[in-house]
C-alpha positions in Angstrom: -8.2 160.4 -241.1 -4.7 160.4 -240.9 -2.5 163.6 -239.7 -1.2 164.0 -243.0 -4.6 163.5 -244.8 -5.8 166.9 -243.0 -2.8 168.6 -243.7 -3.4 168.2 -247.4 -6.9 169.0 -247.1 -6.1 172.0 -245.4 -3.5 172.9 -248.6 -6.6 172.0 -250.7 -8.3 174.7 -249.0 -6.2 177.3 -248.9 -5.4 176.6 -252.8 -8.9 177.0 -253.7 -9.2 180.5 -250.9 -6.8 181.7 -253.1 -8.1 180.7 -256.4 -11.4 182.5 -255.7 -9.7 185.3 -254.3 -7.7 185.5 -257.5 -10.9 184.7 -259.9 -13.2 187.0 -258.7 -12.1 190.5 -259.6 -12.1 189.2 -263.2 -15.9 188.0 -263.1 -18.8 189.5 -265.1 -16.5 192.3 -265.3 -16.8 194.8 -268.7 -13.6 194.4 -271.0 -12.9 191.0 -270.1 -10.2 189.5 -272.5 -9.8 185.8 -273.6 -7.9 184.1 -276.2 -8.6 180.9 -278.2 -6.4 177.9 -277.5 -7.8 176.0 -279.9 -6.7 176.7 -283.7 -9.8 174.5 -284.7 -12.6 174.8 -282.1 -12.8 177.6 -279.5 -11.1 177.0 -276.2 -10.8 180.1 -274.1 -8.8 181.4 -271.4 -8.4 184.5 -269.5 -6.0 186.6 -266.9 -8.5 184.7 -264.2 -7.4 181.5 -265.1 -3.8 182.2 -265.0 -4.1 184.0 -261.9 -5.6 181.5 -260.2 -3.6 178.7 -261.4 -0.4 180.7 -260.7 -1.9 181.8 -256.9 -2.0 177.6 -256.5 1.3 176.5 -257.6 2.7 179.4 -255.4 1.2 177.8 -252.1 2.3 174.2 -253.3 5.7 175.6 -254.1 5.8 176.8 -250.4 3.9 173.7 -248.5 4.2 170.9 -250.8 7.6 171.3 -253.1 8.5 167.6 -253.0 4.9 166.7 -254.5 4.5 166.8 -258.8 1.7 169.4 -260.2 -0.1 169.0 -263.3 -2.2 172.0 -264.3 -3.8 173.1 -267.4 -2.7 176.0 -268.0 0.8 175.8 -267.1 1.3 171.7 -267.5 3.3 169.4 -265.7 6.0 169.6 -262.9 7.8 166.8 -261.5 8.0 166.0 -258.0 9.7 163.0 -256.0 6.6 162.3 -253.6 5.2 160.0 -256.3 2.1 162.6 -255.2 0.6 164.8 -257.9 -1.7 168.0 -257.3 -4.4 168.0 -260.7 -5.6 171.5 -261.0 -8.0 173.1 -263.5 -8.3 176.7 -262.1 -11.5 177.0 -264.3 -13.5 174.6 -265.1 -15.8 176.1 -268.0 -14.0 179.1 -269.2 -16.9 179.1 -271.7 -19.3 179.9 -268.7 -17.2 182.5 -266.9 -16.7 184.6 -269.5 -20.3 184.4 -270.9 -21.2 185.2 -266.8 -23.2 181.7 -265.6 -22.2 180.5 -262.3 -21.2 177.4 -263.0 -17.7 177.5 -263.4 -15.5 175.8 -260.6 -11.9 175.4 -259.7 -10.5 171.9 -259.1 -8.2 170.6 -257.2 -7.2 167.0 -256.7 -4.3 165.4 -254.8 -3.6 161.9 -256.6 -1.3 158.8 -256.3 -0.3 155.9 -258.4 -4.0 154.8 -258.7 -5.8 157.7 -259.0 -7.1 160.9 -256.9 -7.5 160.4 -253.3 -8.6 163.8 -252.3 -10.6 166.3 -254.8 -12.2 169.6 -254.4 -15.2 171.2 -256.4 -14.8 175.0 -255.6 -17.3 177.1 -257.0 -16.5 180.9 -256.3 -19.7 182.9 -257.2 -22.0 181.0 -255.3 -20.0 180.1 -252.3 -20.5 176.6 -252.5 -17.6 173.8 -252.0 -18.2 170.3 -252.8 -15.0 168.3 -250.8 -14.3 164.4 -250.8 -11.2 162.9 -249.0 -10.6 159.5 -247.0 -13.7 159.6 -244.7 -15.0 162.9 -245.6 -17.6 163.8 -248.2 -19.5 167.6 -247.3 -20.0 171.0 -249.0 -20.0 174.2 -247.9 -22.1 176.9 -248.5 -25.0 179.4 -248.3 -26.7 177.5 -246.0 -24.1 176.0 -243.9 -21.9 172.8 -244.2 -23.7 169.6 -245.5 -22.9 165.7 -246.2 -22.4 164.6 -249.7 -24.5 161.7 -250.4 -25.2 160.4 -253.9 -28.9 159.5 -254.9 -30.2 155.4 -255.2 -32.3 156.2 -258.2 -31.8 152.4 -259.6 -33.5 152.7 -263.2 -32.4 154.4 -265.7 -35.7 155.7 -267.5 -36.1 157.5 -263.6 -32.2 159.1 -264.0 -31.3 163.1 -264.7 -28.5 163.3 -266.7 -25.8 165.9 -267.6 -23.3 166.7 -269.5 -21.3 169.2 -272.2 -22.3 168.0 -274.7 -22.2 169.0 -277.8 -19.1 171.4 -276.8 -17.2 168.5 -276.3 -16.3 165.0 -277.8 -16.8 163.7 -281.6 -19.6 162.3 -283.4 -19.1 159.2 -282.6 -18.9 160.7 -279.2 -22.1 161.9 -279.2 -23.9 158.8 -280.8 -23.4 157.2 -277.8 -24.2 159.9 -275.4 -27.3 160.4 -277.3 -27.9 156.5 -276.6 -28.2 157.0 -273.2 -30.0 160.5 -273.3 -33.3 158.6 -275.2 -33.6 156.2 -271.7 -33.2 158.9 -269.5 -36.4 161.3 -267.7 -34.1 164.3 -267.8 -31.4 165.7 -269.4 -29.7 168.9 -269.2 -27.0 170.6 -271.1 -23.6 172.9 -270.4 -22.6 172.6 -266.7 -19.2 171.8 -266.7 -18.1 170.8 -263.4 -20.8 171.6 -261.5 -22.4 168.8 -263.0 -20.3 166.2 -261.3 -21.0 168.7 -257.8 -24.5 167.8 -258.3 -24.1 164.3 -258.5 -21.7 164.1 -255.4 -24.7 166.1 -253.8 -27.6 163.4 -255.0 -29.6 166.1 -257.3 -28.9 163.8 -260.3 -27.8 160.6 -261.4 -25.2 160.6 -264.3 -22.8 162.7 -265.9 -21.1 161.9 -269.6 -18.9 163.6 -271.3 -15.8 162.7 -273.6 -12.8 164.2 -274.9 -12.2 165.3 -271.3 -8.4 166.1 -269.5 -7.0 164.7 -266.0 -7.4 167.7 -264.8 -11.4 167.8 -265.8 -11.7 164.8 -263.9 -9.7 163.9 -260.8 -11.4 166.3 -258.6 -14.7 165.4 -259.7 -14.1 161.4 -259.0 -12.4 162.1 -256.1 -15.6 164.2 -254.7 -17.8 161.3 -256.4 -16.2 158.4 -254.9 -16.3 160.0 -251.6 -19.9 160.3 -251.8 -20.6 156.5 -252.7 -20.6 157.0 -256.4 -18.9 155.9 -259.3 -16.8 156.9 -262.3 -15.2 154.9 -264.8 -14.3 155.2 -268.6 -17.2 153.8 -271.5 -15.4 150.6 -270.5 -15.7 150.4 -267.0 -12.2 150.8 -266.5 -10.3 153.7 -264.9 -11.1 157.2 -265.9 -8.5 159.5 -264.2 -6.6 160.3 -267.3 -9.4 161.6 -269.3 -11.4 160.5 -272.1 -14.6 159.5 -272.2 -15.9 159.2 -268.8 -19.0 158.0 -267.5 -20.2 159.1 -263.6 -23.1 157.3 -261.7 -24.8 157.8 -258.4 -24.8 154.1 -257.6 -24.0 150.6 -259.3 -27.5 149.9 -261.0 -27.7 153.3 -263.2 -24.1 152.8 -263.6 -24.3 149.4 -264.9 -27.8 150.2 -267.2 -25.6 153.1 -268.6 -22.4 151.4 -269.2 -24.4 148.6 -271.1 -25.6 151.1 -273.7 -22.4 153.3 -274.0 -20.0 149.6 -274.7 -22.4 148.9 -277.4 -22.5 152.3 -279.0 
């Protein structure tokens, strides 16, 4: 890894240190406040978010001012790097504020193909899920650990997750629902922490639609890093959003991406 590669990892790190340190106080805590961004659904978000988002952009305003930032809750900034930091500061606002763990804050440092360098932060439990150039390890309760995807090559052996039905349309869902009937397990509602599991070989596919860049690019980065895969229903890139479909290897990916093109 190059010297510059670990100095961006190490702003990676410090953004999500602050994040967490900024999340925190807010979590599980009586009186909690969020309003709805979403005149025809229900997308929340709180002081935590903001804080967190706003405790990032200061450290990239400080170490990084040349480099672009897209965030969700404050948008886009230009930068003349041609480098842009991708940051959801919470990753299922739904689950914070109804108090599950699996919220997350990500961060993802990405060029004119796509994210290089991603982070799954996830504050409560202590874990972090990293993938860069040569690197793929989380850290957590019990120590620091490789990232390694699992080879589970059919698909009626696969655990799947996803957010469904929170997110996407019908037609969405028909093909989500597709895939679910082939699969041994599937599980519901885990936002980010999904794609963490993945990266960490506990399951074998994530879909989801309707999704942002900034739901994303951390998670492929982390993926990718880990030998996995993530593409759009289409196979093709899936770092703008969409619908997006994330394997643990080529086989489930392909036995998946066969059923979702045809739905």
């Amino acid at each position: 890894m190059t010297h510059a590669a670990l100095d961006d990892l190490q702003i990676a790190h410090l953004m999500a240190d602050a994040a967490r340190a900024a999340i925190l106080p807010y979590f599980r805590q009586p009186g909690l406040q969020s309003q709805n961004k979403d005149a025809g659904g229900f997308d929340p978000v709180t002081e935590a978010d903001r804080a967190a988002e706003t405790a990032m952009r200061d450290l990239l305003g400080r170490h990084r001012p040349d480099d672009g930032i897209w965030g969700e809750e404050f948008g886009q900034q230009s930068g003349t790097s041609g480098r842009t930091w991708v940051l959801d500061p919470i990753d299922g606002t739904r689950g914070f504020i109804s108090g599950t763990p699996t919220w997350g804050v990500l961060i993802a440092l990405s060029g004119v193909d796509g994210p290089f360098l991603g982070i799954i932060d996830q504050p409560y439990t202590g874990e972090r899920f990293v993938g860069a150039p040569g690197l793929a390890e989380m850290t957590g309760p019990t120590g620091v650990l490789p990232l390694a995807v699992r080879a589970t090559s059919l698909l009626d052996q696969a655990i799947l997750f996803t957010t469904f039905p929170e997110v996407g349309t019908t037609a969405d869902r028909a093909g989500f629902d597709a895939v679910a009937a082939q699969v041994k397990l599937t599980r519901f509602g885990m936002d980010c922490y999904a794609y963490a599991l993945l990266a960490a070989g506990q399951i074998d596919l994530v879909i989801e639609a309707g999704l942002n860049a900034y739901d994303i690019q951390a998670p492929i980065a982390v993926i990718e890093a880990a030998g996995g895969i993530v593409t759009n229903w289409q196979g093709g890139p899936a770092h703008q959003g969409g619908r997006v479909l994330a394997a643990a290897n080529a086989d489930v990916h392909a036995a998946a991406l066969d059923i979702l093109r045809k739905a």
